[in-house]
C-alpha positions, -999 to +999 in steps of 0.1 A: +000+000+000+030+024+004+055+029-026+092+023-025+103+059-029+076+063-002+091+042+025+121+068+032+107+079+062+099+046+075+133+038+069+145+067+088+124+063+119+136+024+118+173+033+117+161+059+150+147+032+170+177+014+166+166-011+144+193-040+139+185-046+102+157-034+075+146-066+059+133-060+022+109-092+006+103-100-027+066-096-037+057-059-042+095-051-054+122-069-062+147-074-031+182-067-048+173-031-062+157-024-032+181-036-003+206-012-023+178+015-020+174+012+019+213+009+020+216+043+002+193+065+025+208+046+058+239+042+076+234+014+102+212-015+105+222-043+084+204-047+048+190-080+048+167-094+018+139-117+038+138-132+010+155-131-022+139-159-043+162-186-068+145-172-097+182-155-105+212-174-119+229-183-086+260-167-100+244-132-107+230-134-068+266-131-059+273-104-079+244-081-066+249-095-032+288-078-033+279-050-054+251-036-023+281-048+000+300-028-013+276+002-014+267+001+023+301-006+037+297-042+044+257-043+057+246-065+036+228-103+046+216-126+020+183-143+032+177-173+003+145-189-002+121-209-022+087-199-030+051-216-035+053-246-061+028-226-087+043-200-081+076-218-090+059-232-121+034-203-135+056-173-126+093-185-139+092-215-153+111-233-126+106-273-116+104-270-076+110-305-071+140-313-048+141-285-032+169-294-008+193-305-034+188-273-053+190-248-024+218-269-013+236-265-052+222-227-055+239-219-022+275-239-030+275-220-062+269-185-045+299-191-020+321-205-048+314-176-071+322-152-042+354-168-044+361-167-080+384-136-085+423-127-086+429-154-107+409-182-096+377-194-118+347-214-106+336-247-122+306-263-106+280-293-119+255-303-102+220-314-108+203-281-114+237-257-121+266-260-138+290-231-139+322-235-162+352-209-162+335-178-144+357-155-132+348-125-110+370-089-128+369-076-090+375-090-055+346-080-034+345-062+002+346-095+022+357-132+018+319-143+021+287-131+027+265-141+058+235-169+044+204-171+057+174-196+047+136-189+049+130-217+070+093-233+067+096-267+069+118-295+088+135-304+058+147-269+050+154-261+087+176-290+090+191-277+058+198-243+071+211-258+103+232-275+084+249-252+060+238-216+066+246-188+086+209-182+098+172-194+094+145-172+088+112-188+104+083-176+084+059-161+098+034-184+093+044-204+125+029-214+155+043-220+190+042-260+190+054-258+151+083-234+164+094-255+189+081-298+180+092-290+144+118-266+134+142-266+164+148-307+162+157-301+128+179-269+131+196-288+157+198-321+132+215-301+106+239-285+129+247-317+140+261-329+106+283-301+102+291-285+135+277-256+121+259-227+138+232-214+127+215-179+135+178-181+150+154-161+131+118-153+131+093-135+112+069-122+136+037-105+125+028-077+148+001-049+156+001-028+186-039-029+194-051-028+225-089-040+212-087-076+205-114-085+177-099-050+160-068-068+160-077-099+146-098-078+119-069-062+105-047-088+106-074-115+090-062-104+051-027-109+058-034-149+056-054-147+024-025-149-007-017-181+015-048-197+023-041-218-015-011-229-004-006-266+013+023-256+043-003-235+059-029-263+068+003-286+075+007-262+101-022-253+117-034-292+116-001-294+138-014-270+161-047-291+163-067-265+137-088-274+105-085-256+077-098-248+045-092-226+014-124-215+021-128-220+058-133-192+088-100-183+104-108-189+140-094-162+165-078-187+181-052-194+152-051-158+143-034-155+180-013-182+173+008-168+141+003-131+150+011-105+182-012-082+190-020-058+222-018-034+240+026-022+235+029-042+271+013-068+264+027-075+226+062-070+246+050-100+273+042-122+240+069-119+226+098-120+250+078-153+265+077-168+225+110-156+213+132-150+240+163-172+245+158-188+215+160-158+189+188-142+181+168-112+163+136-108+148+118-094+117+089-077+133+062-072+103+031-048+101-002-064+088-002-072+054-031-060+028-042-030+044-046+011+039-015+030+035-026+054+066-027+022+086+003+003+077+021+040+086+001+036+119+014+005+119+051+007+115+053+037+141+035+013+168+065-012+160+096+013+157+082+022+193+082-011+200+123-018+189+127+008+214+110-007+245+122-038+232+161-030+235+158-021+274+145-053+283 
């Protein structure tokens, strides 16, 4: 509801609250182009894109991902993910089967071709890339970039434990789904590899003190995904039946969403999150007035605030 130009205010008053990063998606705008836009009118918080799709050559993620590096002085944080399987299929033409093995190549590929410059070239085959000869013409800011995964499943998570540098929960999670599903299998994959991997959540929040208000204006935030077949693997884990078509109860809206009054959304979410997350992407409602996302984003830069002193 807000255009990208738009946003520089928001951007500003997120950097004052002391924000930790400005996370930029991939649905209204592409993430590359704007990451570099929120990098340009800030000096800060990290830049991280939560998430950048695969629909780009894994190689040419590398490249953008060390060309904003280098514009914001080393902010930059690649967040990787997949995306719905139509979406996969009707939007770009790409087979989402095996997702593992191909977020598994697409990430190898990224770190090689970071690598690939002052005289070394990167060759890589694998079932879904194959890179021959490339060769970077400059060496980038920093030996790697930080990786994280958009974490929805058990099989990703374990992935992400495994290989990345942080796992981004999406926000489409519930407390028993957090914490029976995900966090077995982030601790699996570290387990391989001896890896650690950041703890990351999406969290979904309005600061409203009325509680069926709440729930009313957070309702549409659900619907782009009520087609897709993760959400009702979810909320049957939780113990709720849904359908495309069916009633949200308020129940389940409490249990992927935080809303309250600003002391009790701080309660909720130090009680969910805390110990376990090492930071989180606090979201505004989705699918709502431009006047009340604004609303919106000042109740939460108020809430990064309050949040830091506790």
């Amino acid at each position: 509801g807000i255009g990208l130009p738009d946003y520089r205010d928001i951007a500003v008053s997120a950097e004052s609250a002391g924000a930790y990063a400005l996370c930029v998606g991939e649905v209204a705008n592409e993430s590359i182009a704007s990451a570099t836009y929120f990098g340009t009118i800030t000096s800060k918080p990290k830049l991280i894109t939560a998430i950048t799709t695969w629909v780009r050559p894994p190689v040419n993620v590398a490249l953008g991902s060390s060309t904003i590096d280098e514009i914001t002085s080393g902010r930059f944080e690649l967040g990787l993910g997949t995306m719905p399987d139509h979406w996969n299929r009707d939007h770009y033409q790409i087979d989402p089967s095996r997702p593992l093995v191909r977020m598994r190549e697409y990430m190898e590929v990224i770190r090689k071709s970071w690598l690939a410059h002052s005289g070394e070239s990167m060759n890589f085959k694998g079932d879904f890339y194959q890179v021959e000869g490339y060769q970077r013409l400059s060496k980038p800011l920093r030996s790697q970039i930080p990786i994280h995964l958009a974490v929805t499943r058990p099989g990703m998570a374990k992935l992400a434990g495994e290989i990345a540098d942080g796992a981004i929960v999406n926000w489409l999670h519930t407390d028993e789904w957090l914490k029976n599903s995900l966090e077995p299998a982030l601790e699996a994959g570290q387990s391989i590899s001896g890896n650690y991997c950041q703890r990351s959540a999406m969290v979904r929040v309005l600061i409203e003190k009325d509680p069926a208000k709440a729930r009313q204006i957070l309702r549409p935030s659900f619907n782009m995904y009520r087609n897709v077949p993760y959400f009702h693997e979810i909320t049957a884990s939780a113990g709720f039946v849904t359908t495309p078509t069916s009633d949200l109860s308020d129940e389940l809206v409490d249990s992927m969403t935080v809303h309250g009054s600003m002391e009790q959304v701080i309660e909720k979410i130090t009680k969910k999150y805390g110990g376990w997350a090492d930071w989180l992407e606090l979201i505004p409602p989705g699918a709502v007035e431009p006047d009340l996302l604004r609303k919106s984003y000042d109740g939460i830069f108020e809430l990064i605030s309050r949040l830091k002193t506790v």
